[in-house]
C-alpha positions as CSV (number, residue, x, y, z in Angstrom):
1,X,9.4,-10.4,-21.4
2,X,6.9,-13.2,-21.3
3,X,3.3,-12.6,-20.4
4,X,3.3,-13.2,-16.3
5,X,0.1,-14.6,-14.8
6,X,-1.6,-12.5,-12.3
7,X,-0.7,-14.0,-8.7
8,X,-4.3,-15.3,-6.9
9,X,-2.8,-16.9,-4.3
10,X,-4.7,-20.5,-3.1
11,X,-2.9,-20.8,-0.1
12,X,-1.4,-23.9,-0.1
13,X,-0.2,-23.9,-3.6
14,X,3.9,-24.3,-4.1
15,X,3.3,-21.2,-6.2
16,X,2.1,-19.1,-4.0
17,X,5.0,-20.5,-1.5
18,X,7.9,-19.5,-3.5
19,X,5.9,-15.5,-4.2
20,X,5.4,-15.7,-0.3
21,X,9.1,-16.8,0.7
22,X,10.8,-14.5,-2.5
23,X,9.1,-11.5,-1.2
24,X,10.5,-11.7,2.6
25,X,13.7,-12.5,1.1
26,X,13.6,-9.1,-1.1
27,X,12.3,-7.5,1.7
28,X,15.4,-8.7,4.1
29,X,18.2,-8.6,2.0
30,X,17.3,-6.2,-1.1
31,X,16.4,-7.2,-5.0
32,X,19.6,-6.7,-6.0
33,X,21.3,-8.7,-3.4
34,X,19.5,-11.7,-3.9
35,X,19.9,-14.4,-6.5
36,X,17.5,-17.0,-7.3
37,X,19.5,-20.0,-5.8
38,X,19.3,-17.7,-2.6
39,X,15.6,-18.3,-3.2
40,X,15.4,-21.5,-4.0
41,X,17.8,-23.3,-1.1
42,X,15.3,-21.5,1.1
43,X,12.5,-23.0,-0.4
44,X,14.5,-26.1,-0.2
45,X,14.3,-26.7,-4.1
46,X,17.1,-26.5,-7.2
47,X,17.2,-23.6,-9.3
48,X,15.9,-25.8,-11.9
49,X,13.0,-26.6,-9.8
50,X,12.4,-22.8,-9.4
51,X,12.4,-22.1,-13.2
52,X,9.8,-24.4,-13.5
53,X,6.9,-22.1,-12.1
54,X,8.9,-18.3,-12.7
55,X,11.1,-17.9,-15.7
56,X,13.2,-15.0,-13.9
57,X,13.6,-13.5,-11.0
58,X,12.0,-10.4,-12.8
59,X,9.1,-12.3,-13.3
60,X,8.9,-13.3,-9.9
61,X,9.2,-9.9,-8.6
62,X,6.4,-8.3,-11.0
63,X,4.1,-11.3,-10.0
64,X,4.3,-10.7,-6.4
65,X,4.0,-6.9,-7.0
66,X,1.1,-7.8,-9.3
67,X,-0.7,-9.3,-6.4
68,X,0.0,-6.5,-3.8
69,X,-1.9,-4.1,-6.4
70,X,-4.2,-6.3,-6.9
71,X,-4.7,-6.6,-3.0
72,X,-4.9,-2.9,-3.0
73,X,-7.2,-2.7,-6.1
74,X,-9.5,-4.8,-4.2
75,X,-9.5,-4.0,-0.3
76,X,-8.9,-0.4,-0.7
77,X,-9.8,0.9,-4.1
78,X,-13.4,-0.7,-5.0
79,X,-14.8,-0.1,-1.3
80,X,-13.2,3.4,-1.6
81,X,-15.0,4.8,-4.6
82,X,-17.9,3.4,-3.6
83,X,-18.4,6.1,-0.8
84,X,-19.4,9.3,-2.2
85,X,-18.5,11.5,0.7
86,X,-14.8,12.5,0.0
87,X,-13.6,12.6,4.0
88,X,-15.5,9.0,4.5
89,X,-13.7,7.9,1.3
90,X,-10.4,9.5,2.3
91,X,-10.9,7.8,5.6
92,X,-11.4,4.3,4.4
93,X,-8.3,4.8,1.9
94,X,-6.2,5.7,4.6
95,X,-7.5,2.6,7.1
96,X,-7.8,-0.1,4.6
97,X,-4.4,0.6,2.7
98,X,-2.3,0.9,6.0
99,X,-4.0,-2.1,7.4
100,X,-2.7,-4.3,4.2
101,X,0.9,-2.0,4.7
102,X,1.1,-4.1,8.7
103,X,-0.1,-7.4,7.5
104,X,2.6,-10.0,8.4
105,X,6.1,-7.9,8.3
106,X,4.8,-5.9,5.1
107,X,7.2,-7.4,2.8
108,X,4.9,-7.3,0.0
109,X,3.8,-3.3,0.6
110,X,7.5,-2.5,0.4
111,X,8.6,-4.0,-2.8
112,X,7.4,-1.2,-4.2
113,X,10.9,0.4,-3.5
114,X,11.8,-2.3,-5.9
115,X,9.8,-1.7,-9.4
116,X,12.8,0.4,-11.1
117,X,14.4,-3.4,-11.4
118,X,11.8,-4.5,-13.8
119,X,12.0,-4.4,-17.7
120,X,10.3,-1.4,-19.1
121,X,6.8,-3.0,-20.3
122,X,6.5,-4.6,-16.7
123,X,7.2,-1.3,-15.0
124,X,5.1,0.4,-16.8
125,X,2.2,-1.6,-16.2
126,X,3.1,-1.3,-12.0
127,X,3.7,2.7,-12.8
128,X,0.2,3.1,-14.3
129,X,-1.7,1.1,-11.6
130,X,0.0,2.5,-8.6
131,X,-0.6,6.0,-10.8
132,X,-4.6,5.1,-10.5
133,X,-4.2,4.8,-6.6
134,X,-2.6,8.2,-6.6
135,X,-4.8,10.1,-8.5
136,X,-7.7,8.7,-6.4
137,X,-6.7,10.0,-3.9
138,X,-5.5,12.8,-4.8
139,X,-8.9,13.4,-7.0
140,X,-10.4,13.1,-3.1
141,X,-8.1,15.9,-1.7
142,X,-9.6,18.5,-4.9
143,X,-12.9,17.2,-3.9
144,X,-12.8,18.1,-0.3
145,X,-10.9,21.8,-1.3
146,X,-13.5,22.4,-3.6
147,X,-15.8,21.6,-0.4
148,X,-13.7,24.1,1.3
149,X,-13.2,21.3,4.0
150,X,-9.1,20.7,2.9
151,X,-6.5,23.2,4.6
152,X,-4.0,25.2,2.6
153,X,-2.6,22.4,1.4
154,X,-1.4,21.7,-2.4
155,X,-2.8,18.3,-3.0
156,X,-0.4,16.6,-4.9
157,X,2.0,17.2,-2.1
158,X,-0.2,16.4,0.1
159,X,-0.9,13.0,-1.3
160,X,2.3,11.8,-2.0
161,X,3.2,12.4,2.0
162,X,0.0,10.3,2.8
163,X,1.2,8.0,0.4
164,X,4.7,7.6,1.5
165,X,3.6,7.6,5.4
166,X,1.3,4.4,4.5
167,X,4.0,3.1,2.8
168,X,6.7,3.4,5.3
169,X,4.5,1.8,8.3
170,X,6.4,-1.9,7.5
171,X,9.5,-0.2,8.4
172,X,9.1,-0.3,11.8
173,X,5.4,-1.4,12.9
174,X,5.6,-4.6,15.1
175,X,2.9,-7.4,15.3
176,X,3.4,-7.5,18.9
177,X,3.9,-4.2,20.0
178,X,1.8,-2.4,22.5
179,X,-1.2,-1.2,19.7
180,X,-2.8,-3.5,16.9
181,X,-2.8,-3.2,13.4
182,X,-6.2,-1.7,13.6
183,X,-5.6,0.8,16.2
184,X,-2.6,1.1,14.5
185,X,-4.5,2.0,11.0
186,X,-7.0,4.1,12.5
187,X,-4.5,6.4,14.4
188,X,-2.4,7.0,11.3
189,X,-6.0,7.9,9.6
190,X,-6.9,10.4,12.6
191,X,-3.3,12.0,12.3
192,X,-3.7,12.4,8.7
193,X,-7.2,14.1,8.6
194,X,-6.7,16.0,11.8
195,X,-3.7,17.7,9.5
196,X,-5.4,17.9,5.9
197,X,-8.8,19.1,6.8
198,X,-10.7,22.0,8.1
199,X,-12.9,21.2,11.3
200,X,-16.7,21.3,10.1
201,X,-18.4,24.9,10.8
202,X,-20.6,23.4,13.5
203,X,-18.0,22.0,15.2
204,X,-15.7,25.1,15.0
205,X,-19.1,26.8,16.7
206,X,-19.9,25.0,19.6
207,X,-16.2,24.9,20.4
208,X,-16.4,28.4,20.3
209,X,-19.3,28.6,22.3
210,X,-18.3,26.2,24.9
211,X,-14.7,28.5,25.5
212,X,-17.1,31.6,25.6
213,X,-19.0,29.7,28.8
214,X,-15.9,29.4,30.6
């Protein structure tokens, strides 16, 4: 397979178009159920035309998946790792990555379902960055059981259903449903830490205290 240019998408570039309109049509209708002439008569181009800026549709899909980790790299892993407290960091992760998941319909986010249909070196190279994710967040889990602030959880389970809950959110969030994307982010964070970690001592205390006083 040919070497496939990182997507950096200035928006009005035709490029950045056809990765736009390929990815809704992936999301709609599937990979494998859609041909690149499908693409291109909704871009309003030939085939031809098409081939001019992606040599396959393979290359089209890694390019586009290429930029959703890159998104991810950027808005959720580099701000992440720069908090050192693991529940702030797990926090962020949480927010930030399901806020990119309900951005537009979340085509992008869910082509991940889609990465078995690449060529093996292309996979690969999704595999091992979406494995770097993981193992963030995962590493953040161990952190806060070490802490003794994570429940009696294992934390590789525990981080693939964080993962997958994230990841299913495009599935049926709606842009105009009755809570925002950010409301939408931050109650899917609350859920998740409410359920993987232990409430802090004090806390545990003065609820204690306050059902003693009544």
């Amino acid at each position: 397979m040919a070497t496939v240019r990182a997507f950096v998408p200035p928006l009005q570039s035709r490029r950045a178009e056809i990765c736009r309109t390929a990815a809704q049509i992936f999301h709609d209708r599937g990979y494998d159920a859609t041909s690149v002439s499908d693409i291109a008569r909704t871009l309003g181009i030939t085939k031809a035309g098409l081939y001019h800026y992606f040599e396959s549709k393979e290359a089209l899909l890694f390019e586009i998946t290429a930029y959703g980790l890159d998104r991810v790299r950027d808005e959720v892993i580099v701000p992440a790792r720069a908090l050192r407290d693991p529940e702030a960091r797990l926090r962020q992760l949480v927010i930030r990555h399901a806020s990119i998941a309900t951005q537009g319909r979340g085509a992008i986010a869910q082509l991940v379902d889609e990465v078995r249909a690449l060529p093996p070196p292309a996979r690969k190279r999704v595999e091992e960055r979406m494995r770097a994710y993981f193992d963030l967040v995962r590493g953040t889990l161990v952190e806060l059981r070490s802490a003794g602030r994570l429940r009696d959880v294992d934390p590789t389970v525990a981080t693939f259903s964080l993962i997958g809950t994230i990841l299913w959110l495009p599935r049926w969030f709606r842009q105009n449903g009755r809570l925002s994307r950010e409301q939408v982010a931050n109650e899917i964070a609350n859920i998740a830490l409410g359920g993987l970690l232990r409430p802090r001592r004090r806390t545990v205390r003065r609820q204690r205290l306050k059902a003693s006083r009544r």
